[in-house]
C-alpha positions in Angstrom: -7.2 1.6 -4.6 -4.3 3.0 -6.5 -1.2 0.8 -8.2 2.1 2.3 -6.7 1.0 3.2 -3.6 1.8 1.7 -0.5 -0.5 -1.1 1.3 -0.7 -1.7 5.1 -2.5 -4.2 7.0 -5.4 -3.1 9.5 -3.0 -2.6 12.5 -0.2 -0.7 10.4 2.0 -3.2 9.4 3.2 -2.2 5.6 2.4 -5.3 3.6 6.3 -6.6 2.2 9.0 -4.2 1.8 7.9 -0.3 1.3 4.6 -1.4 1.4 4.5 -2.7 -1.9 4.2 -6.7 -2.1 2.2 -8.6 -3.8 -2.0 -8.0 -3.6 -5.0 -9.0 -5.3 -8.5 -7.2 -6.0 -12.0 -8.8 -4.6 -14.8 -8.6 -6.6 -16.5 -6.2 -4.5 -13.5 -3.9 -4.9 -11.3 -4.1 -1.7 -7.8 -5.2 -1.9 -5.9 -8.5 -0.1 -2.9 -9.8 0.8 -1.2 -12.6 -1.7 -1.2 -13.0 -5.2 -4.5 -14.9 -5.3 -6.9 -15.4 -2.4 -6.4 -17.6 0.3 -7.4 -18.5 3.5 -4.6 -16.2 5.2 -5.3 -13.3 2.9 -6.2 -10.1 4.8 -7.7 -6.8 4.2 -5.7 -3.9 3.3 -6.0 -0.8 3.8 -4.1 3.0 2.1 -2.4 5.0 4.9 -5.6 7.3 4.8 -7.9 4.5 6.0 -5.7 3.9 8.8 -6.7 4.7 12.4 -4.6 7.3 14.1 -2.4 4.7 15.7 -2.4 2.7 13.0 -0.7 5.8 11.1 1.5 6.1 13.7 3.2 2.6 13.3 2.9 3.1 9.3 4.6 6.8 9.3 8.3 5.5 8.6 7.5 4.0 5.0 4.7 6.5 4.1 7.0 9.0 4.8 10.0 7.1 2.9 7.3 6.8 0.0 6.5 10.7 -0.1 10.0 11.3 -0.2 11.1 8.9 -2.8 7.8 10.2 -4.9 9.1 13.6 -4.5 13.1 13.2 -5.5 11.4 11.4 -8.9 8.8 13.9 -9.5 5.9 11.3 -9.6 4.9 8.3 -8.7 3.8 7.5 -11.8 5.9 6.6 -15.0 5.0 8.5 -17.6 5.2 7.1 -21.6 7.6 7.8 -23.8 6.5 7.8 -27.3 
């Protein structure tokens, strides 16, 4: 899972504002909720992984994302030297 990209919980919901709050990594390579992990951390998911409906309620801020990405050129920052 990609830095920079939007996050969304199972059901669509984009985790914090864009999409973009904070997450951490598990060991076996999937991504949570929260900083750290806790007992309210969740599972999250790139719009991709999304179920059909799922990528219905996450459309708005994917979409917002692809067009933000777009008017900078990327959605990476690239180094200056």
């Amino acid at each position: 899972m990609a830095k920079g990209v939007p996050h969304y919980y199972k059901d669509g919901k984009p985790l914090g504002a864009g999409g973009m709050g904070q997450y951490h990594k598990m060991k076996d390579g999937t991504l949570h909720s929260g900083a750290t992990h806790t007992a309210k951390s969740k599972k999250l998911f790139h719009y991709n992984e999304l179920s059909k409906t799922a990528q219905k309620k996450a459309k708005p801020v994917y979409d917002k994302f692809l067009s933000n990405k777009k008017k900078n050129g990327t959605s990476k920052k690239s180094k200056k030297s």
